[in-house]
PAMI-349919 format. One record per residue: residue number from 0; residue in three letters; x, y, z negated of N, C-alpha, C in turn. Coordinates in pm, 1 decimal, m for minus. Layout:
REM residues N
NODE   pos   code       n_c1       n_c2       n_c3      ca_c1      ca_c2      ca_c3       c_c1       c_c2       c_c3
NODE   NUM    ALA          X          Y          Z          X          Y          Z          X          Y          Z
...
This chain:
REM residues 152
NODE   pos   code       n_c1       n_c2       n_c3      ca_c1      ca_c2      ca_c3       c_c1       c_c2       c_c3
NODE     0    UNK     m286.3     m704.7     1545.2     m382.1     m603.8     1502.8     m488.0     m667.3     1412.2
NODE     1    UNK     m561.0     m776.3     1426.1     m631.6     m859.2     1372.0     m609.5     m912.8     1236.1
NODE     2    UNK     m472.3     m931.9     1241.3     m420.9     m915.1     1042.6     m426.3     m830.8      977.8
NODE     3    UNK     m390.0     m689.4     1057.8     m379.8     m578.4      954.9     m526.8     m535.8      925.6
NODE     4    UNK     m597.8     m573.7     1032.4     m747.4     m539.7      965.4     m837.4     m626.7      884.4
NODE     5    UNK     m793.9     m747.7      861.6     m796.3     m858.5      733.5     m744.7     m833.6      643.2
NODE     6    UNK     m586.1     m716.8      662.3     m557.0     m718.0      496.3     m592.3     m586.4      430.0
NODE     7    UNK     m637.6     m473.6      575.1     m752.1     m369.3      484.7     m860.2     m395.3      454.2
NODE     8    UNK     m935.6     m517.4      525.3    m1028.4     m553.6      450.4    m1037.9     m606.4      298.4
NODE     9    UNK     m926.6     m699.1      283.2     m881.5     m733.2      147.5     m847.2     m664.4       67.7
NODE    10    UNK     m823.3     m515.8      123.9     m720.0     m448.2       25.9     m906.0     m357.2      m38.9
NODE    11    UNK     m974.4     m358.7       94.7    m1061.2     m258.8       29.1    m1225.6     m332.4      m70.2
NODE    12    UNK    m1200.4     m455.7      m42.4    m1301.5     m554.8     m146.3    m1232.3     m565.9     m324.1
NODE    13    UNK    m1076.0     m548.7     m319.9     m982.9     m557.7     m416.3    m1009.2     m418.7     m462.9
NODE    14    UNK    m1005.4     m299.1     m408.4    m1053.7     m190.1     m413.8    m1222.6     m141.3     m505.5
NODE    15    UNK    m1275.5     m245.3     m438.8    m1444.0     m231.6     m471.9    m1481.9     m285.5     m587.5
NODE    16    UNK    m1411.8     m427.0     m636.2    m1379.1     m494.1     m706.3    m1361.3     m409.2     m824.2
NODE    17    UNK    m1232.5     m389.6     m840.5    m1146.7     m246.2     m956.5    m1256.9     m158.3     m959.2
NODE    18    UNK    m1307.1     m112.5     m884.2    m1386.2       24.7     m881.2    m1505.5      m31.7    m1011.4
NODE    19    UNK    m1562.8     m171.8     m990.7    m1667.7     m217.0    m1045.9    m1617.5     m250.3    m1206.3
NODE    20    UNK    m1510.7     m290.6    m1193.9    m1456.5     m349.6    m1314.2    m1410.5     m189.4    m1450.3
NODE    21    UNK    m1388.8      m87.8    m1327.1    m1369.7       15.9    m1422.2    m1449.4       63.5    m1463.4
NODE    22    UNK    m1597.5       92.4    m1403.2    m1692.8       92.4    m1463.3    m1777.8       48.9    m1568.2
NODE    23    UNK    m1755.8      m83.8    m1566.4    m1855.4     m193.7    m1677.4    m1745.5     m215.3    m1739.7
NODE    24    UNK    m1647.1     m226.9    m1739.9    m1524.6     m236.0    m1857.5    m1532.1     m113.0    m1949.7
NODE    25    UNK    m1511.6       10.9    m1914.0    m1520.1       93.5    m1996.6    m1688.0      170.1    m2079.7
NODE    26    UNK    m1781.8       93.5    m1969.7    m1898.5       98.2    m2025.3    m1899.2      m10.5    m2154.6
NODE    27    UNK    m1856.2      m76.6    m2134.2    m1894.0     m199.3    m2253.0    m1808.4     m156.7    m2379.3
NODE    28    UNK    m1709.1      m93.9    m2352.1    m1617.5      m34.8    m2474.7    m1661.0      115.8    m2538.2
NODE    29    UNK    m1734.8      165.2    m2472.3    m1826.8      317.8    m2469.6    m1675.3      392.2    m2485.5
NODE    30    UNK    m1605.3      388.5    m2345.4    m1510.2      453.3    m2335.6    m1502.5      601.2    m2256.4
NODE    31    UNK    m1493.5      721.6    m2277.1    m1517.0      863.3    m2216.2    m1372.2      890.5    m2137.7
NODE    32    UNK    m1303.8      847.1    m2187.1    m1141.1      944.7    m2168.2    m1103.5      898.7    m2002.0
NODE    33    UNK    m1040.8      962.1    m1991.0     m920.8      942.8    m1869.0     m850.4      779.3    m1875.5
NODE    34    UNK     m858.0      678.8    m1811.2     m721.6      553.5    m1817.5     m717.6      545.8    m1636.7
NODE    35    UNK     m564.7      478.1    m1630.5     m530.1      416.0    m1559.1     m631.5      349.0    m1469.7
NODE    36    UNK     m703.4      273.5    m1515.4     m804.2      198.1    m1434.2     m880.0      306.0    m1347.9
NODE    37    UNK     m920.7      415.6    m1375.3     m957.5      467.2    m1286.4     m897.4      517.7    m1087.1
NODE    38    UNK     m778.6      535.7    m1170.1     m708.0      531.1    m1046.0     m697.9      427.0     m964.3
NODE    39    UNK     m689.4      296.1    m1013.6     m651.2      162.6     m921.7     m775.0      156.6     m812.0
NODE    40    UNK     m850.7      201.6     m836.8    m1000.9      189.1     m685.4     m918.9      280.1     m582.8
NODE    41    UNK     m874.5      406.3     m621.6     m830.1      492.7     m529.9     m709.7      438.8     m463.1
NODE    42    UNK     m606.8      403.4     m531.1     m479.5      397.3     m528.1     m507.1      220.2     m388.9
NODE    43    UNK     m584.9      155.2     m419.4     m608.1        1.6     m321.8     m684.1       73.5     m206.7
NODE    44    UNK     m748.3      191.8     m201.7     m815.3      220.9      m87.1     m765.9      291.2        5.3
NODE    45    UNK     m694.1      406.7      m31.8     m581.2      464.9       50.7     m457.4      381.1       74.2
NODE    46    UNK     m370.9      337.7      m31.1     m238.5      284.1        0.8     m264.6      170.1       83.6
NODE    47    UNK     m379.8       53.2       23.7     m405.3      m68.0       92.8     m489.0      m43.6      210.2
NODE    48    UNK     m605.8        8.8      193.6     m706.3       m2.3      286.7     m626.2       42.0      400.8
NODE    49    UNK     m644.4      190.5      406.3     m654.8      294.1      488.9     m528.8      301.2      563.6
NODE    50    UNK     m382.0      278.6      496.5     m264.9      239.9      548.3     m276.1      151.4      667.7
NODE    51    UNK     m325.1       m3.5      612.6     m323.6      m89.6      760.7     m457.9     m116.1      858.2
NODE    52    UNK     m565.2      m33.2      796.2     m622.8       21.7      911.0     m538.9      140.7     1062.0
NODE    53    UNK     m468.2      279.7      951.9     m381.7      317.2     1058.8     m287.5      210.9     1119.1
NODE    54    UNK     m198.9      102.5     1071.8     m128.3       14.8     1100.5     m197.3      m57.6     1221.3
NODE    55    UNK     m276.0      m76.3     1208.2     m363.7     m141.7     1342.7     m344.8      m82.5     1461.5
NODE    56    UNK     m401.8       68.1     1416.1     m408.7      179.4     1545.3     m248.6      189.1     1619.8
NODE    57    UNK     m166.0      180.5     1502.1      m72.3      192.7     1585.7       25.8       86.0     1674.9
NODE    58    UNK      m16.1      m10.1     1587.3       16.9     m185.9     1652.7      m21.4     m164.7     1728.7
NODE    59    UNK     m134.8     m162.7     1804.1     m233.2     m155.2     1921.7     m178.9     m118.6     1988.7
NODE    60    UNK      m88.1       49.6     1990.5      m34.1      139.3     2086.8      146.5       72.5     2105.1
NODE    61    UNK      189.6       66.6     1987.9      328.8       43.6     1972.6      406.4      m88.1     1989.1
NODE    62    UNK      271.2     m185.0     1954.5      328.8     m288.6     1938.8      465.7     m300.3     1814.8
NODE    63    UNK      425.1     m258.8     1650.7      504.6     m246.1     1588.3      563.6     m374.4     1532.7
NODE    64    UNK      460.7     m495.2     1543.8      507.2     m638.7     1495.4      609.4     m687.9     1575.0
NODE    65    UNK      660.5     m652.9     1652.3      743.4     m676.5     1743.9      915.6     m607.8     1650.4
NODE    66    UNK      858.6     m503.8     1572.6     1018.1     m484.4     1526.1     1100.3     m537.9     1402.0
NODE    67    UNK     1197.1     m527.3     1416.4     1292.6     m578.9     1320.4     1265.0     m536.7     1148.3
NODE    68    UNK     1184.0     m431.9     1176.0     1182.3     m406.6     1014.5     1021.5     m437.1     1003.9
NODE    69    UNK      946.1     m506.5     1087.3      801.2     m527.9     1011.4      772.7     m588.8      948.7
NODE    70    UNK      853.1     m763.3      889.6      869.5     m869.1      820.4      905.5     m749.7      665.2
NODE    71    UNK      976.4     m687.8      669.1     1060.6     m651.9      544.4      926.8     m520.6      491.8
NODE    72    UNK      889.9     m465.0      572.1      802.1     m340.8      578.5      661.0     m445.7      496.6
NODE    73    UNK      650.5     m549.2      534.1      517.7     m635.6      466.9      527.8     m694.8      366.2
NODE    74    UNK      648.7     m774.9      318.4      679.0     m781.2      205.1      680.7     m681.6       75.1
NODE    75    UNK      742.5     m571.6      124.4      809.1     m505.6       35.1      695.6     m403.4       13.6
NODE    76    UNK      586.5     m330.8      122.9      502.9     m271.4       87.4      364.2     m324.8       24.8
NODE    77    UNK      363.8     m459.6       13.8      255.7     m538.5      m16.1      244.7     m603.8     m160.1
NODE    78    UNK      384.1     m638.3     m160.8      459.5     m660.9     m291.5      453.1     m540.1     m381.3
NODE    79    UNK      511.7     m411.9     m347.4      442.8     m268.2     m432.6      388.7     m249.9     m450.4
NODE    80    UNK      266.1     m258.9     m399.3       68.4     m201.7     m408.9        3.1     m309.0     m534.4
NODE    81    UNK       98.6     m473.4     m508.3       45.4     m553.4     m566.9      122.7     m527.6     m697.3
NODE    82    UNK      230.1     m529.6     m779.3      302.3     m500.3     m860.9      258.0     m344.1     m969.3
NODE    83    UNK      186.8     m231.0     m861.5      183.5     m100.3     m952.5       m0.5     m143.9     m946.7
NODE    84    UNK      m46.7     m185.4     m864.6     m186.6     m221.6     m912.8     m185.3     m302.6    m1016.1
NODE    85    UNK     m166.7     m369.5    m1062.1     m144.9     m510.9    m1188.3     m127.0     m467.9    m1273.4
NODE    86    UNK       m5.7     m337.2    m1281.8       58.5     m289.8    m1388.8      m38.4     m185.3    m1455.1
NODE    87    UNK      m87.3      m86.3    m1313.9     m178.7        0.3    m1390.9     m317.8      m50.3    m1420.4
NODE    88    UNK     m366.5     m194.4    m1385.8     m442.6     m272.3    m1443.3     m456.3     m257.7    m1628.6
NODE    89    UNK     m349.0     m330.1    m1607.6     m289.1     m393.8    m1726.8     m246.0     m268.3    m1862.2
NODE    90    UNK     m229.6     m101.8    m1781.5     m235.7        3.0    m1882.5     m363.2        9.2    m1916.9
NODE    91    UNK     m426.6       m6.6    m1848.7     m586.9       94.0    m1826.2     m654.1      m13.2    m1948.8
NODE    92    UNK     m651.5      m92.0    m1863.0     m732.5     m199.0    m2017.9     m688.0     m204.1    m2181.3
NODE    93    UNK     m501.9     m168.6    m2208.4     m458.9     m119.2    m2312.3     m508.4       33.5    m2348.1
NODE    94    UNK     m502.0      112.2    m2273.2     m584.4      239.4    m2276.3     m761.6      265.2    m2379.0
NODE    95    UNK     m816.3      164.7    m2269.1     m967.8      135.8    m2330.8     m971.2       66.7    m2425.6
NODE    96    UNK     m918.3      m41.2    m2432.4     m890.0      m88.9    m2598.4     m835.9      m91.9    m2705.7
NODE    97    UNK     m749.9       69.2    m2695.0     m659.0      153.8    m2779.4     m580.8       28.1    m2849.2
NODE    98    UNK     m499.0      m75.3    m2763.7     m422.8     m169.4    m2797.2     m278.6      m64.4    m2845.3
NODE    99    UNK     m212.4      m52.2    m2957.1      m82.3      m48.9    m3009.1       25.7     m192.7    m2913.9
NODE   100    UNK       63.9     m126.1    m2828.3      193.3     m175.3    m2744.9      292.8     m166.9    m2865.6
NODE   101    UNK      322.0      m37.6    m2869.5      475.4      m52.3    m2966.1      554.2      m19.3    m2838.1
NODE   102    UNK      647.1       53.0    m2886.0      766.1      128.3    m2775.7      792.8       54.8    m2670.4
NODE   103    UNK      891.7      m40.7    m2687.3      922.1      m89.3    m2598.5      861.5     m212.4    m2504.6
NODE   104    UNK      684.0     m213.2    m2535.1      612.6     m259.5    m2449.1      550.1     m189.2    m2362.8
NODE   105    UNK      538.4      m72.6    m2460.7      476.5       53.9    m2330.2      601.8      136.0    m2250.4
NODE   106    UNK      705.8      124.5    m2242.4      816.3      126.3    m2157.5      832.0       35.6    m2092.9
NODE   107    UNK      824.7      m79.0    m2079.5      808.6     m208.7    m1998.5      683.4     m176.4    m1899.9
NODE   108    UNK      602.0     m162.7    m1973.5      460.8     m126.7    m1856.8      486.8      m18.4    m1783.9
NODE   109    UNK      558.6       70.2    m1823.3      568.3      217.8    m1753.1      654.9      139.6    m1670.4
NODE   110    UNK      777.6       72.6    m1670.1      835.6       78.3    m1586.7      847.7       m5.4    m1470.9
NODE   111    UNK      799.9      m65.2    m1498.7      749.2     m208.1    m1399.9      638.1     m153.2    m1325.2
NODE   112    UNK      526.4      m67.5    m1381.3      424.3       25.1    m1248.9      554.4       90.0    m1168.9
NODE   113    UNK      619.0      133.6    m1237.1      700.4      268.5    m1171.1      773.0      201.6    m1058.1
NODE   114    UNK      831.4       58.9    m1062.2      904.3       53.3     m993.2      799.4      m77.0     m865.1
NODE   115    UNK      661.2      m94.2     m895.0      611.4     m112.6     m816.0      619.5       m9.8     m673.2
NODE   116    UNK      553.8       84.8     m728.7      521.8      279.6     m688.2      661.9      266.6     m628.9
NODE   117    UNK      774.9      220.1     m611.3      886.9      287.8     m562.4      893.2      141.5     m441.5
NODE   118    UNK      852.9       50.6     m497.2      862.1      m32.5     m395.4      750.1      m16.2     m235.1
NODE   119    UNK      639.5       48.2     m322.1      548.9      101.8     m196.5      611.0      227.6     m125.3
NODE   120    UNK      685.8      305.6     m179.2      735.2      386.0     m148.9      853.1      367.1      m14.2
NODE   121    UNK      907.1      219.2      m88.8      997.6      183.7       34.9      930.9      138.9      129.6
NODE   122    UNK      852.7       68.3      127.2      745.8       32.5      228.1      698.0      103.6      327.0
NODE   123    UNK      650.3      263.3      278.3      611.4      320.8      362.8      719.0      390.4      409.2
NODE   124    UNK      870.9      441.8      387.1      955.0      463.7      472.8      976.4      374.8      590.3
NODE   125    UNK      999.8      225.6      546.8      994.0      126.4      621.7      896.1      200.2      755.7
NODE   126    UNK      777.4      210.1      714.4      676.8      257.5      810.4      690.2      335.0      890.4
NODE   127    UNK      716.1      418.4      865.5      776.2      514.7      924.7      896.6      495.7     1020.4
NODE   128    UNK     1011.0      443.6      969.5     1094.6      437.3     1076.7     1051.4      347.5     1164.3
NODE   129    UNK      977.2      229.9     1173.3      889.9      139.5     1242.4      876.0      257.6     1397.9
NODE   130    UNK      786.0      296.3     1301.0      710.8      429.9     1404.6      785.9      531.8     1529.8
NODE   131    UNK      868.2      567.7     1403.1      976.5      592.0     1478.5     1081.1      555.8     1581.5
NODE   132    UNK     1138.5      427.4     1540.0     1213.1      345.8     1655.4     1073.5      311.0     1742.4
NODE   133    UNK      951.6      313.7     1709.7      899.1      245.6     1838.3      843.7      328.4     1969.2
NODE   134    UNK      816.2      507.8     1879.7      827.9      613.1     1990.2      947.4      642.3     2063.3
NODE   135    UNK     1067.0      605.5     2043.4     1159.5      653.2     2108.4     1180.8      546.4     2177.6
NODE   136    UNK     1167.9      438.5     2183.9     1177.3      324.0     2283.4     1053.6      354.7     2369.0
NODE   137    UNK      947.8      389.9     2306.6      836.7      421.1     2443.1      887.2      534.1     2514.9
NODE   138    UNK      944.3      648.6     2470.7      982.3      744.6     2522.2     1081.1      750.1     2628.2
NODE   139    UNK     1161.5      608.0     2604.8     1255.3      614.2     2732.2     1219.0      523.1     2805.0
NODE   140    UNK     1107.6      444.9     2800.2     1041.4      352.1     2917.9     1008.6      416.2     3045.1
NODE   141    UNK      902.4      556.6     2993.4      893.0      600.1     3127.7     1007.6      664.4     3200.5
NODE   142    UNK     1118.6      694.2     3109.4     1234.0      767.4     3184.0     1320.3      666.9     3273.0
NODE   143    UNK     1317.9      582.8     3222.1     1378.8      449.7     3310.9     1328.6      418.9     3414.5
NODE   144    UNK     1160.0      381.7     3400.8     1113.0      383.8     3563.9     1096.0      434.7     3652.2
NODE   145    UNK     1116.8      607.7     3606.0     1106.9      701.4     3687.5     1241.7      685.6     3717.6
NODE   146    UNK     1355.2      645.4     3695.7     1466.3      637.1     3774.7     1504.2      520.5     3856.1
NODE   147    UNK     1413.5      412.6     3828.5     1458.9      302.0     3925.8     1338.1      371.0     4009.9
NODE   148    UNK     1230.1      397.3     4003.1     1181.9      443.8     4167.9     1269.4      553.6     4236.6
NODE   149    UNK     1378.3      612.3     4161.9     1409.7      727.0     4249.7     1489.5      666.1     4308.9
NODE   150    UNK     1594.3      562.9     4286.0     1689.8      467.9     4340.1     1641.8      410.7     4455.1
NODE   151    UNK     1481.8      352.1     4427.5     1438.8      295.1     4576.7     1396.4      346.2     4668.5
């Protein structure tokens, strides 16, 4: 439980961070419009923060580090957040500095966020079935002991 609330803490200083940087970045460029960067404060505070804060709550109850898919569930959802944050970094600042990519650099960026976003995506299925296999194993704990007391 104690990690996952070290890495919402991290996720939400990384969060605070972006939030600051989108501000005085696009202040210094006297930028008005819509970019990417705006989203990355949101996108580290819900997906990162707020995710393994719930992750805690439910470690606590479930004991989810204990399952087979939580190694793969941390990689792969941590690795996503970090991959589509970077990427939509990395638009947002082309955005504000009306940098000319050229086609097939701004298809590279699109798609490398995109397939961050799909890697968090697996992540949080991961999560989910976590959750899942770990209610139905609680669910038949008490059914089990209620049958070895009926035996004795």
């Amino acid at each position: 439980m104690k990690k996952h609330i070290k890495a919402a803490l991290v996720y939400a200083v990384a969060a605070m961070v972006c939030g600051v940087f989108y501000r005085e970045f696009t202040k210094a460029y006297e930028f008005t419009g819509v970019t990417a960067l705006g989203k990355v404060h949101t996108h580290l505070f819900m997906l990162g923060m707020t995710v393994f804060l719930l992750f805690a709550l439910f470690d606590a109850k479930l004991n989810l580090q204990k399952s087979k898919l939580y190694l793969p569930f941390m990689i792969i959802y941590n690795t996503g957040i970090g991959i589509a944050s970077a990427l939509m970094i990395a638009r947002g600042v082309t955005q504000v500095v009306a940098a000319d990519l050229g086609a097939g650099a701004d298809g590279a960026l699109s798609g490398i966020a995109g397939l961050g976003h799909i890697l968090t995506a697996a992540g949080l299925v991961l999560f989910f079935c976590m959750l899942l296999l770990a209610l139905r194993t609680e669910k038949t704990k008490p059914e089990k002991q209620a049958d070895s007391d009926k035996t004795e």
